[in-house]
Structures are given as structure tokens and as C-alpha cells.
N, C-alpha and C positions, 0 to 999 in steps of 0.2 A: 353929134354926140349926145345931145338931150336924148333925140329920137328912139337912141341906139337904147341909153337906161330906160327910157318909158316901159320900153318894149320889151326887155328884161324882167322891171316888173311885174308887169301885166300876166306873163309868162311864170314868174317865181308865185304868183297866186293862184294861178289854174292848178298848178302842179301840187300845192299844197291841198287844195277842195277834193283834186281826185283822189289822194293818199288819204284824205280821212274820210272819203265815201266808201275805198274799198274796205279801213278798219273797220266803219261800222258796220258795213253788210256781213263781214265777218263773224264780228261779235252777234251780229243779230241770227246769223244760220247756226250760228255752236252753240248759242243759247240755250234751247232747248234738250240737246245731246247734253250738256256739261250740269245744265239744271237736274235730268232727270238720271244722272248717275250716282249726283252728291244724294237727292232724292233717296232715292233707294238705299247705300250707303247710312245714311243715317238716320232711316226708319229703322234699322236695327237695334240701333241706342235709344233711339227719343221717346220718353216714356210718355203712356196714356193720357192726355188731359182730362182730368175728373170733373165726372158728371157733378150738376148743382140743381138744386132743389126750385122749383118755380115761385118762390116767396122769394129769392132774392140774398137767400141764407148761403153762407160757403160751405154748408154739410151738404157732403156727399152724396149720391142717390144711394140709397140700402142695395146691394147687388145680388141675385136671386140666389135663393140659397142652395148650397151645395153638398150633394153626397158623398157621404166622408168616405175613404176608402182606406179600409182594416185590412190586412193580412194577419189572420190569427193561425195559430199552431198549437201544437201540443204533445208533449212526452210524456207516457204511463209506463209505469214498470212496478212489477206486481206479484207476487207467488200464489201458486194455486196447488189444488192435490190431482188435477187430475188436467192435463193439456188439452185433449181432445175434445173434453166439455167445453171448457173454455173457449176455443177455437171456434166450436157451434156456436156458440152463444155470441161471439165478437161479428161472426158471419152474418148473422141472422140481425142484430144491431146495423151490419152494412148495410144490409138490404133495404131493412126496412126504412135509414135515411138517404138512401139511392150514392149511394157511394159509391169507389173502390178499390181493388187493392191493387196498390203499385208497387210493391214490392215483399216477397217472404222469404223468410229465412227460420232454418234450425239448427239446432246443435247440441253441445255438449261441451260443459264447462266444470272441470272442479265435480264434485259431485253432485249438480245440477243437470239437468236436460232443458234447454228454453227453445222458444219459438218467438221469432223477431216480425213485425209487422207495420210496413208503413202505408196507410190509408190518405186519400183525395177522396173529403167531404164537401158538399155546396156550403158557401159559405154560410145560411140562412139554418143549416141542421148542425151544424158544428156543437153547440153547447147539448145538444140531441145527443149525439153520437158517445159524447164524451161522458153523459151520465150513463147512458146505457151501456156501454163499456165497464161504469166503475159499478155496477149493480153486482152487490155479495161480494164485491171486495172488502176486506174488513180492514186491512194498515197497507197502503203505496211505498215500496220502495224510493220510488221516484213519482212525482205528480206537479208538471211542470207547463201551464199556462198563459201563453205571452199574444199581443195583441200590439200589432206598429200600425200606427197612422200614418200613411204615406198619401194623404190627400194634397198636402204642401207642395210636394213633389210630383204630383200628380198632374196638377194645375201646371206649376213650374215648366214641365216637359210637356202641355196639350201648349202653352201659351208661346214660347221657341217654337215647336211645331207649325204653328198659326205664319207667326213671323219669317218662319225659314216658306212657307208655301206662297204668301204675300210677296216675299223676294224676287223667289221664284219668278211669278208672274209679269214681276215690273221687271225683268231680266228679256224673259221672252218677247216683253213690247218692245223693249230696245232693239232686240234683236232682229226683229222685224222693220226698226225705223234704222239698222245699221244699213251705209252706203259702201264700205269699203270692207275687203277682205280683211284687214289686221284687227279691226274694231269687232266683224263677226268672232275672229277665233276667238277673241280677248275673252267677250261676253260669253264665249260657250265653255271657255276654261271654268267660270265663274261659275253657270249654269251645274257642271257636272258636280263642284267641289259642292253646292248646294243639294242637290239630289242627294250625293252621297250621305249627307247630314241628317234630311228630311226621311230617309231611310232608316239613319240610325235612332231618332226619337220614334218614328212607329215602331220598331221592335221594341225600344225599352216599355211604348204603352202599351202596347200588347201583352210584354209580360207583365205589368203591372197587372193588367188585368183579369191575366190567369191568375197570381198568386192571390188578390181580390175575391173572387171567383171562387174559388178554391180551398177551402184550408186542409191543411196539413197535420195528420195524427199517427205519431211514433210509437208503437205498441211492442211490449215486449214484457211476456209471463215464462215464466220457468216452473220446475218442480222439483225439489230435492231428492235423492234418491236414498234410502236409511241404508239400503244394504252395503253401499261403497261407502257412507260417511260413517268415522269413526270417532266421533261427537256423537251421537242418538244411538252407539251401542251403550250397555252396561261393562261394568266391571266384570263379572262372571263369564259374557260371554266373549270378552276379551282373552281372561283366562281360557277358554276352553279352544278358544283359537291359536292362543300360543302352544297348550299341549299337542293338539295335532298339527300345527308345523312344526315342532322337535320331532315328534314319533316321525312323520315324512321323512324330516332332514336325517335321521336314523339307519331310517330303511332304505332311504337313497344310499346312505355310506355302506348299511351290510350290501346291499346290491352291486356296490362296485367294486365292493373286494370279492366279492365270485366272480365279477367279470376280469380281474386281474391275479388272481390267486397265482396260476400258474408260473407269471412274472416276481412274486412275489418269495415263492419257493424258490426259483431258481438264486437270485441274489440273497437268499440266505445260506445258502449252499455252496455260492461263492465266496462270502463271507467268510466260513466256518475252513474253509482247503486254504484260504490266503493266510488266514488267522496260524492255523497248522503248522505250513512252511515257516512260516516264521520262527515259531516256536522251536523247531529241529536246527535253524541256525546257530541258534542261541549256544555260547558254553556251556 
């Protein structure tokens, strides 16, 4: 009976060594896997550790400095006597700051005639364009200005870009150290939702960088016309407008009683025979 517990023992200890040789070899092969998914995972959050100065000081290294990025624009609106000039003259302002026109329009408004104009200037002639446009304008209807700083933003969406590509990349290594088919698709789910992102920050900095690039100038000059508007006639020849719409409105009415005369006799003639009979009824 001792022999029988010894041997029990002996047996209850091996069995326990090899249960916790297989956990560790366990722990020890997922390690890596489990290390560099958290890795990754919360490179996304973990912000910058900041640079320090070689004295010893906790100020910051200065960080090279950065070109702001302006989107500037601009609304003119303007009266002129003559369109055509005007239009040469806006033309010839394109030219000469390499612009151009993306858009024209004309029309007719009220007793105005205008001509609408949206110009894509480099951003570097823009204040260029914008005086030689307003050359021998004497009073702007409209004259409208504006300049956003979208450098904030700029950074913001190159530095998500960075991180979303860095993902990326530690995604692909996984990928490449994945053993099992569940573990590939998982990582390439991930992969794809990444790309799709990394996509959508290069189109937004791309258009930053047109609008950057580019400004934006909204032009629009009209011209009154005196002979439709009836504000810049006089009194006089107001009146002598109203005389010859009566005489018109006159001669339109003699004209249509020649055109109806015939109609006109007859029911007075019917008139006068109905009138009659009557009359002979009468006692």
C-alpha cells in the first residue's frame, strides 16, 4: 500500500511539470502574435513622446517651421458703361497673372445687362489680379475679401495619413507572420477598412491643396440701360410718352370699329324693328 501511494505521487508530479511546460511554451509562441497586435492597435492612440533639449531642460526641441496654408477668395461686383471694355480689360488682367476662367455667364436683369465671371488664380498673383480688376472702378457694389487658414487642418490630416500608412504596414508584417487561415482573413478585413481611410485622407489633401494652390475670384459687372429704366427719364419725356400711347390706344379703337362696323349696324337695326313691334302692341 505505501508502494502503491509513492507511486501515485511520483506520477501526480510529472503530470503537473508537463501541464505547465505545455502553458508556457504556449504563452511563449502567442507572445509575439498577441504583442504585436496590441502594438499596432494602440499606436493609433499613443501620442508622440517629446523631443528635449541636450542641456538637460524639459523644453521641447523648436520643430521646423511650417508653411501656412491660406485659401484666399474673392467677390467683386461693380457697374461699368460699357461690358465689352470691361471684359478686355478683366481678360488681359488674366493673362497677364496666368490665370483662368472657369466659368461665364450673362444676362439680363431688371434694366441692367451683366456678365458673371468666376476666375482660378495661383495663389502667389491673387492680390495681382484683384487690384488690376478693380483699376478705374470708382464705388464696388460688392467687394468681398476672405483668407482661411487651414494649416491646422492640414497637418491634422498629413499626421492621421502617416499613422493610418504606419498601420498599414505593421498589418502586412502580421500578415506575413499569420499561420492560420481565420487569423489571414481577420488581418486582411482590417487591411482593406485601412486602405479605404488612407484613401480618404489623400483626396482630402489633395484638395486642400488645390484650394491652397489656387484662389478663387467671383466677378460680376453690369450696365444700366436708360432707355428701359424709368428713373433716368425726365418728367417731359414721360409726358410725351404717355401722349403717344393714348393717340395709339385711339387709333387702335377707330381701327376696330372699321373692322366691326358691319356687326355694329346690323344690331342697331335690330334694335330699332324689336323697339317698333313693341310699340304697335301697346293700346
Amino acid at each position: 500500500m505505501k508502494n502503491l501511494l509513492s507511486f501515485l505521487f511520483v506520477f501526480f508530479l510529472f503530470s503537473c511539470k508537463e501541464v505547465a511546460n505545455e502553458e508556457t511554451y504556449n504563452a511563449v509562441a502567442l507572445a509575439p502574435m498577441k504583442t504585436a497586435e496590441v502594438s499596432v492597435e494602440e499606436s493609433m492612440y499613443a501620442p508622440e513622446s517629446p523631443r528635449y533639449d541636450g542641456d538637460g531642460t524639459n523644453d521641447p526641441l523648436p520643430e521646423k517651421s511650417l508653411e501656412q496654408k491660406i485659401v484666399k477668395s474673392a467677390t467683386l461686383k461693380f457697374e461699368t458703361s460699357d461690358l465689352e471694355k470691361t471684359r478686355a480689360q478683366i481678360q488681359k488682367a488674366i493673362g497677364e497673372n496666368k490665370a483662368s476662367i472657369q466659368r461665364e455667364s450673362e444676362g439680363k436683369e431688371g434694366f441692367s445687362v451683366y456678365k458673371k465671371m468666376t476666375v482660378r488664380v495661383p495663389n502667389q498673383n491673387f492680390e495681382k489680379l484683384v487690384a488690376s480688376i478693380g483699376t478705374g472702378v470708382s464705388f464696388f457694389d460688392e467687394k468681398e475679401i476672405s483668407a482661411e487658414d487651414v494649416t491646422a487642418e492640414f497637418i491634422d490630416t498629413e499626421a492621421r495619413l502617416k499613422t493610418k500608412r504606419t498601420l498599414e504596414a505593421r498589418y502586412l508584417e502580421l500578415l506575413n507572420k499569420a499561420g492560420k487561415v481565420s487569423e489571414m482573413l481577420e488581418i486582411e478585413q482590417k487591411l482593406s477598412a485601412i486602405r479605404e481611410e488612407i484613401e480618404s485622407k489623400e483626396g482630402q489633401l489633395k484638395y486642400m491643396q488645390r484650394q491652397v494652390s489656387m484662389s478663387s475670384v467671383y466677378i460680376e459687372f453690369y450696365k444700366i440701360n436708360p432707355s428701359e429704366s424709368g428713373v433716368t427719364k425726365s418728367y417731359g419725356s414721360k409726358m410725351g410718352n404717355s401722349l403717344e400711347r393714348g393717340f395709339l390706344g385711339l387709333s387702335s379703337l377707330f381701327l376696330w370699329f372699321l373692322e366691326v362696323w358691319p356687326f355694329i349696324l346690323i344690331l342697331v337695326a335690330l334694335f330699332f324693328l324689336i323697339r317698333r313691334r313693341f310699340k304697335r302692341k301697346k293700346p
